[in-house]
C-alpha positions in Angstrom: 65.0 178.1 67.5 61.9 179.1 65.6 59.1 175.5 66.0 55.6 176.3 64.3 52.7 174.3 65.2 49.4 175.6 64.1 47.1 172.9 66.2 44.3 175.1 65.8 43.8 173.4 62.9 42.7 170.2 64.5 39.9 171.7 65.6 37.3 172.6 62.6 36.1 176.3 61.4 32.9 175.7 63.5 35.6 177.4 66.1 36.9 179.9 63.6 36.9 182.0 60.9 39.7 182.6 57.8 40.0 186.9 57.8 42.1 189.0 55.5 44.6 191.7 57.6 43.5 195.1 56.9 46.7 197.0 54.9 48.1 199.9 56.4 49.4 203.3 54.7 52.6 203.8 55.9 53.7 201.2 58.9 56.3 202.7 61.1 57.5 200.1 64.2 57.1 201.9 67.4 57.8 199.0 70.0 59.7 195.3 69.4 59.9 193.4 72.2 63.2 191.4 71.3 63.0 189.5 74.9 60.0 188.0 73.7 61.3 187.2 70.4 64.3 185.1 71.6 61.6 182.7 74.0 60.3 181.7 70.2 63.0 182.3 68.3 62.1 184.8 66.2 65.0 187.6 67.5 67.3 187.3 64.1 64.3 188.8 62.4 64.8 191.8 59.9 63.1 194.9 60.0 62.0 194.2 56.4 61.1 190.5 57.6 59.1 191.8 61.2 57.3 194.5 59.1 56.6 191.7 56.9 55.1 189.2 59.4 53.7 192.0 61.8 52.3 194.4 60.0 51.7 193.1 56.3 50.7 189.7 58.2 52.2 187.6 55.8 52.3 183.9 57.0 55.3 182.8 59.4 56.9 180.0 57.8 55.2 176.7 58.3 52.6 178.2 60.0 49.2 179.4 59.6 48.2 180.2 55.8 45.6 182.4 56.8 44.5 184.7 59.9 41.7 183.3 62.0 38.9 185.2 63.8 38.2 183.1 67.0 34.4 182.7 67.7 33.5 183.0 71.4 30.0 185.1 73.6 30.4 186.0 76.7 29.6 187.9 79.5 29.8 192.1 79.7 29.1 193.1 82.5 27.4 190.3 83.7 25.2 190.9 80.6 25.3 187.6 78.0 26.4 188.7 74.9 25.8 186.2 72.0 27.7 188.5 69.4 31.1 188.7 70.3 34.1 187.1 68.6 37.2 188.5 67.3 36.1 192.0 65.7 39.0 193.2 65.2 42.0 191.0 66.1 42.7 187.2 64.8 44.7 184.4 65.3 48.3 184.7 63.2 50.4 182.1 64.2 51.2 179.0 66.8 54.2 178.4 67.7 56.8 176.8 70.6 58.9 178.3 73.0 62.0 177.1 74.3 60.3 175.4 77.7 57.8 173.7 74.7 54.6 175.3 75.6 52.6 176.5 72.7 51.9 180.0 72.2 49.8 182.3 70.3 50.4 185.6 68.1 47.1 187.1 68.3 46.3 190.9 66.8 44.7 193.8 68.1 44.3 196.8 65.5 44.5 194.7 62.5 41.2 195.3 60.8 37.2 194.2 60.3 36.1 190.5 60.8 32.5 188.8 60.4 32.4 190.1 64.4 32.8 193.6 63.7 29.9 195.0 64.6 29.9 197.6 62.4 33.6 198.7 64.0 36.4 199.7 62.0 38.6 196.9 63.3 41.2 198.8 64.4 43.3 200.1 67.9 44.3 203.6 68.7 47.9 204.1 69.3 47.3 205.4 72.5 45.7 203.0 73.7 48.2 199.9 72.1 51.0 202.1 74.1 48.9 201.3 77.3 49.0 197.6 76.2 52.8 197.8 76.3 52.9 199.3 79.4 50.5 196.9 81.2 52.0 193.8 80.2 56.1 195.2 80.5 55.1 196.3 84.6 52.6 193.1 85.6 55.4 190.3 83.6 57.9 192.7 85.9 55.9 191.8 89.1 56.1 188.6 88.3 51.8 188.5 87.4 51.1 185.7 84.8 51.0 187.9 81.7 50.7 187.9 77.6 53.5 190.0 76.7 53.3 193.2 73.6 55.5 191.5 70.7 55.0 194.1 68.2 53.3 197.4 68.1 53.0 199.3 64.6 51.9 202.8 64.1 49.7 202.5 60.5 49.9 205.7 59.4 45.8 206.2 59.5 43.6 208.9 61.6 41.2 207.3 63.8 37.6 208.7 65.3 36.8 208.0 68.6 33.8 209.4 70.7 35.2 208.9 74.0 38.9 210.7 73.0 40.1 213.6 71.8 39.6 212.9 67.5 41.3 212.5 65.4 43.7 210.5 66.7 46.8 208.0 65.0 46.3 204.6 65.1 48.3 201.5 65.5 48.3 197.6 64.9 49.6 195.6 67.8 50.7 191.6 68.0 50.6 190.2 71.4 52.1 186.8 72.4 49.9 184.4 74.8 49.8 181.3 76.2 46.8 180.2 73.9 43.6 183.0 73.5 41.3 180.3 74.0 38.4 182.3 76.8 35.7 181.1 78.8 33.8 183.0 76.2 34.6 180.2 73.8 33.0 177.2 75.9 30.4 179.8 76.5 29.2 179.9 72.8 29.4 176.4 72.2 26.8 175.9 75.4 24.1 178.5 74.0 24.5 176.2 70.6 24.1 173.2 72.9 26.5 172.1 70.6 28.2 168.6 72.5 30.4 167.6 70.1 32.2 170.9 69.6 32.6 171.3 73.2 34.1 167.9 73.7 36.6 168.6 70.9 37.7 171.7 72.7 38.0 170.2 76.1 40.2 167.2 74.6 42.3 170.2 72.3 42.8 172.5 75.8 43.8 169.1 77.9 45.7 167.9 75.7 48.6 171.3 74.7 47.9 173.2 78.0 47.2 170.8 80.7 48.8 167.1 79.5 49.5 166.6 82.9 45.9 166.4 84.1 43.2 163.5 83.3 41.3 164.4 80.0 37.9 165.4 81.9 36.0 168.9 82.1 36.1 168.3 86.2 39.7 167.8 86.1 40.1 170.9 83.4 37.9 172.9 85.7 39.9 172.9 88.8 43.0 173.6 87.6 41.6 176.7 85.5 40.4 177.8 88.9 43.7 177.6 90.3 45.9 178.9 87.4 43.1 181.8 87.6 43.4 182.5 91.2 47.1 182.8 91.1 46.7 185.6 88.2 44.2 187.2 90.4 46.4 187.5 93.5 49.4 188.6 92.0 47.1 191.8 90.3 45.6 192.5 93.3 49.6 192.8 95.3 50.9 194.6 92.0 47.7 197.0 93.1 46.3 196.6 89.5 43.0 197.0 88.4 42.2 194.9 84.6 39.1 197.6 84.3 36.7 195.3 81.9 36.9 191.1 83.9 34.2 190.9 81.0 33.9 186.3 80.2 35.7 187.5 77.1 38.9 188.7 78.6 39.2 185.6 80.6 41.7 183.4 79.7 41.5 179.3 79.7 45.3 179.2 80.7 45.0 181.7 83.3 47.0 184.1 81.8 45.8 187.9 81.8 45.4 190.1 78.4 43.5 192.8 76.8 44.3 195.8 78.7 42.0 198.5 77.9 41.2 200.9 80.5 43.4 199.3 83.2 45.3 201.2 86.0 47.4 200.6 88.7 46.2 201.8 92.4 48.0 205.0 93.7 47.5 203.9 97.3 45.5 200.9 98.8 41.9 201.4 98.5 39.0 198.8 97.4 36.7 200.9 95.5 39.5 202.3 93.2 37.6 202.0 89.1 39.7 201.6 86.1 37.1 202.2 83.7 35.3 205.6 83.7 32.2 203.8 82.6 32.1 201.2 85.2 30.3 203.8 86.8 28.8 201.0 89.7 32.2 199.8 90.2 31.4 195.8 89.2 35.5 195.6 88.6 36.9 197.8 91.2 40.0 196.9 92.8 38.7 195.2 95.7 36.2 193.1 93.9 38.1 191.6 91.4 39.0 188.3 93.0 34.6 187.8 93.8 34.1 189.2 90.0 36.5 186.6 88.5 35.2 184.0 90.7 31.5 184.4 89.0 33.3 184.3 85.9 34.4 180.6 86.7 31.4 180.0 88.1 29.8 180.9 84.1 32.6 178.4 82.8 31.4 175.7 85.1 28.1 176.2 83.2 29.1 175.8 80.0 30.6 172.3 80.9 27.4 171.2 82.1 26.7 171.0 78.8 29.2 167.7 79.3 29.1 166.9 83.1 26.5 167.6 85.9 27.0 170.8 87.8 26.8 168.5 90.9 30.2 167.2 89.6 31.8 170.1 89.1 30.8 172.4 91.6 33.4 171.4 94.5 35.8 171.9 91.3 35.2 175.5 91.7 35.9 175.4 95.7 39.8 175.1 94.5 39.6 179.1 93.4 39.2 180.8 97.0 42.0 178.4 98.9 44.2 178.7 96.0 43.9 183.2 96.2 44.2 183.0 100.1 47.8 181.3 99.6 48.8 183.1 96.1 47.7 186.4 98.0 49.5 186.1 100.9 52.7 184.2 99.5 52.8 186.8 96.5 52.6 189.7 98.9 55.5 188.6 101.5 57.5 187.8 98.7 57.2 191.5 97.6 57.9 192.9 101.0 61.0 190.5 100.6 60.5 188.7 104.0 60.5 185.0 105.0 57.4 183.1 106.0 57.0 182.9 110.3 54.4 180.4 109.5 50.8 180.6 109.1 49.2 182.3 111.7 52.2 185.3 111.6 52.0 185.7 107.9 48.1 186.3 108.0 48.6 189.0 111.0 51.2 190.4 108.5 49.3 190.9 105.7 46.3 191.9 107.8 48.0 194.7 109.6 50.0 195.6 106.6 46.4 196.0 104.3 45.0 198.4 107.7 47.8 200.6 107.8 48.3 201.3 104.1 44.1 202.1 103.9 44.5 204.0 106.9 47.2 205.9 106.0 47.0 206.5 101.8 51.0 205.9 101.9 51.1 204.8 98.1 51.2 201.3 97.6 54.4 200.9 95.2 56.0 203.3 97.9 55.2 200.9 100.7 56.7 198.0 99.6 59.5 199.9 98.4 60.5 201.6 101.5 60.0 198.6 103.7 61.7 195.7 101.5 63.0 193.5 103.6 60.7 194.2 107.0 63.1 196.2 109.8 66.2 195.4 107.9 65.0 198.3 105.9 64.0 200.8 108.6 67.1 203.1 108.2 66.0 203.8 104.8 62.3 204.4 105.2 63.0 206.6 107.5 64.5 209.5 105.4 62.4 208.5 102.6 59.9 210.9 101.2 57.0 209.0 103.6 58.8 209.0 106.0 56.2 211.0 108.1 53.4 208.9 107.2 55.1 205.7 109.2 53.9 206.7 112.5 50.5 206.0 114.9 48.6 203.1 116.0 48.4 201.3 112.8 52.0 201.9 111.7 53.0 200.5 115.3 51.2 197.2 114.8 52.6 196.5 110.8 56.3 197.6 112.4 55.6 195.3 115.4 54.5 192.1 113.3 57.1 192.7 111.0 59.7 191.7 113.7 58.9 188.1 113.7 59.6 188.2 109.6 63.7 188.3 108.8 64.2 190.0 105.4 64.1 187.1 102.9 67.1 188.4 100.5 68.6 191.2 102.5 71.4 191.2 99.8 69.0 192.6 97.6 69.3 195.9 99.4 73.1 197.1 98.2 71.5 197.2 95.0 71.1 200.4 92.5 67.3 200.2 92.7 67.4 200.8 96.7 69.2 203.8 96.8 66.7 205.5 94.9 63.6 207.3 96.7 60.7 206.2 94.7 60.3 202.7 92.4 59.0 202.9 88.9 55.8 203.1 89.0 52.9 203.5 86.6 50.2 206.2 87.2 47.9 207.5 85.2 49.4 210.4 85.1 52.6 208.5 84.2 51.0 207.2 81.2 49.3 210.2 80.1 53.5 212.0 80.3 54.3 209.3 78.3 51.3 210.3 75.5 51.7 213.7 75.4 55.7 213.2 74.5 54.5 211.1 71.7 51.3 213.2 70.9 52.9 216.7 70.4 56.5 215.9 69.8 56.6 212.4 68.4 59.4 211.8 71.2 59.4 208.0 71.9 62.3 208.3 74.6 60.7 208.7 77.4 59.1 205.6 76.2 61.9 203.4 76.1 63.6 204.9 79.4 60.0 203.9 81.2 60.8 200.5 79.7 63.8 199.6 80.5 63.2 200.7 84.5 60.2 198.6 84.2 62.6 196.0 83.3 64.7 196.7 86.3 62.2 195.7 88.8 62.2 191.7 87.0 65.2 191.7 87.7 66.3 192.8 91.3 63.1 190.4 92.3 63.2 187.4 89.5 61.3 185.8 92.1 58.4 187.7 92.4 56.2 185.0 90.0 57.4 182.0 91.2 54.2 179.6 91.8 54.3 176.9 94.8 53.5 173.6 93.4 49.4 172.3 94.0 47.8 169.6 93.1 45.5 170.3 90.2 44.3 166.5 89.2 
């Protein structure tokens, strides 16, 4: 059942601003995430009525009269930027889903806004196709995730300078659990304005953490956690965000706004996303200590309420908090049971030093050796087979003995008998472009999909969180 609740509206438009939508020639509907739909009971939708509400923008029922830009700074780089905001997205509608938690539909693509900057406020379909694709493989691996809702192509031509020009264009609608970034407490501190950031602390308490006391301390720590577990289950996926700007973090937790993202071919630490993160700020490796100085700017902000003396030890909840999500993410995607503390760090230890030591790729590690030795038949005649030998190997196949396969059922199923999992490459993704580029073919598309699909669920457990205490 379909429940709006704009609550953004409690809060006043010193947080916000009213937009128009841009309109579009001739919108054609590319992608419609129907699984996402039926969480907020929008599935029974038209195509007339989902090309109304997603790419005319015409209000939801009982819902938001008019778009809202979001207001928020932040960091780039660890650069402050005091002129951000949305410039070329906005805030369409609030609404429940079926476990009650309140969700956003925010836009990407869907034209200029007072935070422009001189932009055209709108999103290549390239790169809203690599949006899809993010956020259908990380919600598949179980990674706290905003999911692609809608993607439109718009019929215009775009110019870019860092792409082949020109090039078609798209407007995409993204569900999250709230868009609310540490970019927005961010631009309330440099206005030292109090009252404003009271308001927001009291509006974030009070629809995404009830459960904790109404104070920024409180707030903090379990941001810290929520943010750690995101982090850890990236970093076992092997993905790499590409831009862990202030802006693209998310109070909730939850990770969005994939630009130049990509998922590691084989386990190394220095592996960039972005061609222009040409120091590697947000390589693989250093994401969890990049996202950690990203709390550590939130934490700042609320000074602007509490003294950093208070909420400092707040911010010793994020390392403890990755260190378990880490290693409890990455046995579950082995598929092996816990031996207990000391055996599960020597796991994941000797697991990371063969896989750097070896370049075996990392979706092709866990695949072949699901399940620990109960799976030893299979990787050896797989297409790595070779590669599982030496020193290293030895000490991974060793420690894996004291580990008994956590669902060995799991290995009858169709996805075992293949030789490779899905996976998603960059040259993957580039296939997928050229199809659509030259040919307009959209099947490979949907086949890429649905085997993303697949992986959620043989492993619907891959996301499950451990209960913490976040008071």
């Amino acid at each position: 059942m379909y429940y709006p609740d704009p609550r953004i509206r409690s809060l006043d438009e010193g947080y916000y601003d009213e937009v128009e939508a841009a309109t579009f020639p001739q919108p054609r509907l590319r992608f419609r995430n129907q699984r996402a739909a039926q969480e907020v009971g929008l599935e029974g939708l038209s195509h007339g009525e989902w090309l109304d509400y997603f790419s005319s923008f015409k209000p939801l029922p009982d819902n938001l009269s008019k778009p809202l830009a979001l207001r928020y700074h932040g960091h780039q780089f660890t650069h402050y930027n005091p002129q951000l905001g949305d410039g070329r997205g906005f805030l369409h509608a609030q609404l429940r889903d079926h476990q009650g938690r309140l969700l956003d539909l925010g836009t990407k693509g869907s034209g200029t806004t007072p935070w422009s900057r001189g932009g055209d406020g709108r999103l290549t379909l390239k790169g809203g196709l690599r949006e899809v694709l993010a956020a259908e493989l990380l919600q598949a691996l179980g990674v706290p995730t905003c999911r692609i809702f809608s993607l439109f192509e718009t019929g215009e031509e775009l110019v870019r300078y860092d792409e082949p020009s020109p090039t078609r264009a798209s407007v995409m609608v993204r569900l999250s659990h709230s868009h609310i970034r540490f970019g927005t407490f961010q631009r309330l501190a440099w206005y030292k304005d109090r009252l404003r950031m009271d308001r927001l602390v009291a509006y974030v308490h009070e629809h995404y953490y009830p459960e904790l006391p109404a104070h920024p301390v409180a707030l903090l720590r379990a941001v810290a956690q929520r943010t750690a577990e995101t982090v850890a289950g990236w970093m076992v996926a092997g993905f790499v965000h590409g831009v862990l700007n202030t802006d693209n973090m998310n109070i909730t937790g939850e990770s969005f706004d994939y630009g130049p993202w990509r998922f590691i071919p084989r386990y190394d630490p220095d592996f960039v996303a972005a061609y222009f993160d040409e120091g590697g700020l947000y390589a693989y490796g250093r994401q969890a200590t990049m996202v950690g100085w990203n709390l550590q700017q939130l934490a700042r902000s609320l000074e602007l309420l509490v003294p950093g003396s208070e909420l400092a030890p707040a911010l010793e909840a994020y390392e403890p908090a990755l260190q378990a999500a880490f290693q409890r993410r990455l046995l579950r995607r082995l598929g092996v049971k816990s031996a207990g503390p000391t055996q599960d760090t020597h796991l994941v230890q000797r697991l990371l030093a063969f896989a750097e030591h070896s370049r075996v790729g990392w979706d092709q590690l866990f695949f072949d050796w699901y399940g620990g030795v109960a799976s030893e038949a299979r990787a050896a005649v797989a297409p790595t087979a070779k590669q599982y030998t030496g020193a290293a190997f030895s000490a991974l196949r060793n420690q894996l003995e004291q580990h008994p396969p956590s669902h060995p059922e799991r290995l009858h199923n169709a996805y075992f008998q293949e030789d490779q999992p899905p996976s998603m490459l960059i040259t993957e993704v580039e296939a997928l472009w050229d199809a659509i580029s030259y040919t307009d073919n959209w099947e490979l598309l949907d086949k890429k999909v649905a085997s993303i699909r697949q992986i959620g669920e043989v492993f619907p457990d891959l996301g499950e969180q451990e209960a913490t205490p976040t008071g």
